[in-house]
C-alpha positions in Angstrom: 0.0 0.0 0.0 2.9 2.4 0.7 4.6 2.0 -2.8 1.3 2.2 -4.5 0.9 5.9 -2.8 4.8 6.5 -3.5 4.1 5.4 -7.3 1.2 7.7 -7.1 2.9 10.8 -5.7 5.4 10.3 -8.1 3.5 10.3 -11.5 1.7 13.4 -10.5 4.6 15.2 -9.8 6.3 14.1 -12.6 3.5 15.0 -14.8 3.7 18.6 -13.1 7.1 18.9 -13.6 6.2 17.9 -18.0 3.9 20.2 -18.1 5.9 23.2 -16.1 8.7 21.9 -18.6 6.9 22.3 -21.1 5.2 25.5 -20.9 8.9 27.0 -19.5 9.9 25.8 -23.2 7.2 27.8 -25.1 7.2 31.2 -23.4 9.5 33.7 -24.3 10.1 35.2 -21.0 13.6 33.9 -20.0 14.6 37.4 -19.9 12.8 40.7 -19.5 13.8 44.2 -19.5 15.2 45.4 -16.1 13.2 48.4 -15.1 16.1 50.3 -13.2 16.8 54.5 -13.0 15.5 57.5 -11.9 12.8 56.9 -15.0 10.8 54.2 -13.6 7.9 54.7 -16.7 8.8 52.7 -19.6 7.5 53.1 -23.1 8.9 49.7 -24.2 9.5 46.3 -22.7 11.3 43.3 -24.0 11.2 40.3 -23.1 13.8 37.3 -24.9 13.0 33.2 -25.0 14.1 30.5 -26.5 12.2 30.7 -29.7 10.9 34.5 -30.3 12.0 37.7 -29.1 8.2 39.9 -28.0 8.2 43.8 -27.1 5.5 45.5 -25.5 4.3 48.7 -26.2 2.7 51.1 -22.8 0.1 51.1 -25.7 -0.9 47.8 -24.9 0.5 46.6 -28.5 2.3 43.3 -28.0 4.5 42.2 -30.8 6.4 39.0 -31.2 9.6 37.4 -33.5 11.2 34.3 -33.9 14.5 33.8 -34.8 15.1 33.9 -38.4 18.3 31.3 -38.4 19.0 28.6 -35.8 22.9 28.6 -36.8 23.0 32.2 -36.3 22.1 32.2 -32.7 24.1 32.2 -29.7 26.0 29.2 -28.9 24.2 28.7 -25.1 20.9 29.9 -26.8 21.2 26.5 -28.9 21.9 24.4 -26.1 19.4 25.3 -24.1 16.5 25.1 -27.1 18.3 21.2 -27.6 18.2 20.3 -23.8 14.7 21.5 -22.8 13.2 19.6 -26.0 15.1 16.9 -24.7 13.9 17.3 -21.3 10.0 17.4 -22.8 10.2 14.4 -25.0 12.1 12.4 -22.0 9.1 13.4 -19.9 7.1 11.9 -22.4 8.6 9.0 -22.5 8.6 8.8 -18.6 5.0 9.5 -18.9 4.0 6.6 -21.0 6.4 4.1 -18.7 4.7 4.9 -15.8 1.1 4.6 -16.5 2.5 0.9 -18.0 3.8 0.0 -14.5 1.8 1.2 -12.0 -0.1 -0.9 -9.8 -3.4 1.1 -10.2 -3.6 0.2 -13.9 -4.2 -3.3 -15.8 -1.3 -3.0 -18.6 0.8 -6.1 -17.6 -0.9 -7.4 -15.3 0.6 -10.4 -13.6 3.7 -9.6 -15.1 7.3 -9.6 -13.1 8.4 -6.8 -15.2 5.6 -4.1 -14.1 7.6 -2.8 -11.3 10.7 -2.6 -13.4 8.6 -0.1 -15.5 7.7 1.8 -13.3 11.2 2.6 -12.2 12.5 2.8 -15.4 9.7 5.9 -15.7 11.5 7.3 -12.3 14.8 7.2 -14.0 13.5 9.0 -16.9 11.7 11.2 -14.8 15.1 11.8 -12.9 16.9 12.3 -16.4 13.8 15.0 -17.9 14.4 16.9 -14.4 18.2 16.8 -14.8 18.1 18.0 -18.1 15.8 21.0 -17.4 18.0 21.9 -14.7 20.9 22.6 -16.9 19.9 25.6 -19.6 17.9 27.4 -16.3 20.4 27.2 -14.4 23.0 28.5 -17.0 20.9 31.2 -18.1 19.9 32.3 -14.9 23.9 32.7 -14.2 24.5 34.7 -17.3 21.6 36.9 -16.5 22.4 37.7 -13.1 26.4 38.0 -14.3 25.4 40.6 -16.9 23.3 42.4 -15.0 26.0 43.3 -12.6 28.2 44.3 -14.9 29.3 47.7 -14.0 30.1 49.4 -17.9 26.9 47.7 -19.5 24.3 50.4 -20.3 20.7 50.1 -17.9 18.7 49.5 -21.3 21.4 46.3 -22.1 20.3 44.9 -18.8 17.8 41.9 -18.4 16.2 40.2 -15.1 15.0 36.6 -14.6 12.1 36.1 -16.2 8.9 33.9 -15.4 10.2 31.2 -17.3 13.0 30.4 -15.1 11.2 30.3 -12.3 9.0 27.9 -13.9 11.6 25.9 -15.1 13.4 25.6 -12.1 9.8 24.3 -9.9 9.5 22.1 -13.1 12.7 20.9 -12.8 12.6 19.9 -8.9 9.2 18.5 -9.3 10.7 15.9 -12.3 13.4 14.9 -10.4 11.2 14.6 -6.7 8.8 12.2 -8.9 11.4 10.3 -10.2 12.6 10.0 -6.7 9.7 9.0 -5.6 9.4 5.9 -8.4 12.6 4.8 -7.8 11.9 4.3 -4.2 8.5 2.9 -4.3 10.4 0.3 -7.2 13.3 -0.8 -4.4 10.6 -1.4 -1.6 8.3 -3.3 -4.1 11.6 -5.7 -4.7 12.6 -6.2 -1.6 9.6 -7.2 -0.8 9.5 -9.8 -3.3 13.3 -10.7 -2.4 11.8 -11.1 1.4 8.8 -13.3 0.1 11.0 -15.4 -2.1 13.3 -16.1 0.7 11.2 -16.9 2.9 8.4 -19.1 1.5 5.6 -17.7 -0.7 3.2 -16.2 1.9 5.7 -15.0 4.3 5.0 -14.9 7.3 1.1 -16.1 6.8 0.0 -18.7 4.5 -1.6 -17.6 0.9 -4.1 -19.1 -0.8 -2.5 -18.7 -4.4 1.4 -18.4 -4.8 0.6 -17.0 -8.0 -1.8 -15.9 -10.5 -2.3 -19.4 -12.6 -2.3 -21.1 -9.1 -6.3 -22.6 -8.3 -7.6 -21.5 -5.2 -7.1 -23.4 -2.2 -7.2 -22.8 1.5 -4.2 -23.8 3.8 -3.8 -23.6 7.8 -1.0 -24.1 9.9 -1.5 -26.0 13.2 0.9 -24.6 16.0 2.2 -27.8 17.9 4.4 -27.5 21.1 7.5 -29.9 20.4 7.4 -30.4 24.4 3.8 -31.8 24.3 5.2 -33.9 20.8 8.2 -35.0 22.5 5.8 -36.3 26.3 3.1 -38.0 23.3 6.0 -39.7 21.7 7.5 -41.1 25.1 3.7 -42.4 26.3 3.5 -44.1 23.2 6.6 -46.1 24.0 5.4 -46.9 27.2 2.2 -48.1 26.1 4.1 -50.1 23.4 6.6 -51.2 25.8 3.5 -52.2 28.6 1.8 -54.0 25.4 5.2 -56.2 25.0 5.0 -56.2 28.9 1.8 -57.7 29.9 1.9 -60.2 26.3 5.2 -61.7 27.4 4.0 -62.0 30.9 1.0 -63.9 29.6 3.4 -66.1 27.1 6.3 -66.9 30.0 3.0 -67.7 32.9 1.8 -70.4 30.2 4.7 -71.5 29.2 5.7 -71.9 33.0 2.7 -73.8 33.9 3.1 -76.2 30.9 6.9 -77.3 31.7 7.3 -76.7 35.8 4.8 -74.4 37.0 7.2 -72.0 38.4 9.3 -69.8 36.6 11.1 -66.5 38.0 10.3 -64.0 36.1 13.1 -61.5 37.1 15.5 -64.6 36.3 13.8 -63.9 33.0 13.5 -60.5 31.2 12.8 -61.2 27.8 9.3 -62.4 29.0 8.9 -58.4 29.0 9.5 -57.8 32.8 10.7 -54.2 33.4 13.5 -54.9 35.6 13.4 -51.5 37.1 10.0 -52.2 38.6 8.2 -48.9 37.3 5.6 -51.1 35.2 
């Protein structure tokens, strides 16, 4: 029950963490104008993404560009277009994986490799986080470097934009639901290690070791080996009393037939307990 609420957690996290990713991809606002001076009433405000480049009038006129030529951009800027796509197709993926290997749905059910889906959706999860992490972080260290630069003119200068923020949540919340898989996959196999070392069942009986297996009932009786151990010795005694009393009866007829009077001490195999406690 606990790794079905961890496998829960996870995919809804990680599905956060796609679509932050994914909207953090889209928007252009990675970097807007920083609104800094005596002249805090702007005419104009820019705002820079990874696709488009959008100014915005006081007017209320909003305008927007994409970038003519890919091999004409920045070096970084083409990086971090390749590793957020990256990171959204990856959450994809991780997606997809999931829903096949969670215990909540019926895709492969009664199959040993469900759980190893499901993790192998964490570790993409973990991978899609990892890889959002990288061009937000980057470009959150340029920004803040260039902004503190003390010769750059105040209309050169940028500040984070929404997008990084979203990124960044998107990013943590990828990586926490991957987490969260991977864990809920280790306790879900050592439980099965624990089960298969033990005994199918462990430590109560099942009534099916396994989903071919017919139904059938099974108990386990506790038995003290003390109270074994005193029903095994009164069944020798009874045996050996049996043996006792029929050799008695054999050596008193076979004494009567030859002279009458036979010791039966002087005898013991007639089944006299020479110790005199039967």
């Amino acid at each position: 029950m606990a790794s079905l609420a961890l496998e829960l957690m996870g995919f809804f996290l990680g599905l956060l963490g796609m679509l932050g990713t994914l909207v953090a991809t889209v928007l252009p606002y990675w970097r807007t104008s920083a609104h800094i001076g005596s002249n805090i009433v702007t005419a104009v405000g820019n705002m820079k993404g990874l696709w488009m480049e959008c100014v915005y009038q006081s007017t209320g006129t909003f305008q927007c560009e994409t970038y003519n030529s890919m091999l004409a951009l920045p070096s970084d800027l083409q990086a971090s277009r390749a590793l957020m796509v990256m990171s959204v197709v990856l959450s994809v993926l991780a997606v997809a994986t999931t829903t096949l290997g969670m215990q909540c749905t019926v895709c492969l059910e009664g199959s040993g490799a469900k759980t190893r889906v499901a993790g192998c959706g964490g570790v993409l999860f973990l991978a899609a986080g990892f890889l959002a992490l990288i061009p937000v972080s980057w470009t959150t260290h340029e920004v803040v470097q260039t902004f503190y630069q003390p010769g750059l003119p105040a209309s050169m200068k940028f500040e984070l934009g929404e997008s990084l923020y979203i990124g960044l949540a998107s990013a943590l919340l990828s990586m926490l639901g991957g987490g969260l898989l991977c864990v809920s996959f280790c306790d879900e196999r050592d439980v099965g290690l624990g089960a298969r070392r033990h005994g199918g069942g462990y430590p109560y009986p099942t009534t099916a070791m396994g989903p071919s297996a017919h139904a059938r009932t099974s108990s386990q009786t506790y038995r003290n080996p003390t109270l074994q151990m005193g029903a095994k010795a009164g069944g020798v005694k009874e045996v050996m009393l049996a043996r006792s009393h029929t050799g008695s009866s054999s050596a008193r007829s076979g004494g009567h037939a030859q002279d009458g009077k036979m010791n039966p001490r002087q005898n013991p195999a007639a089944g006299y307990d020479v110790t005199g406690y039967v």
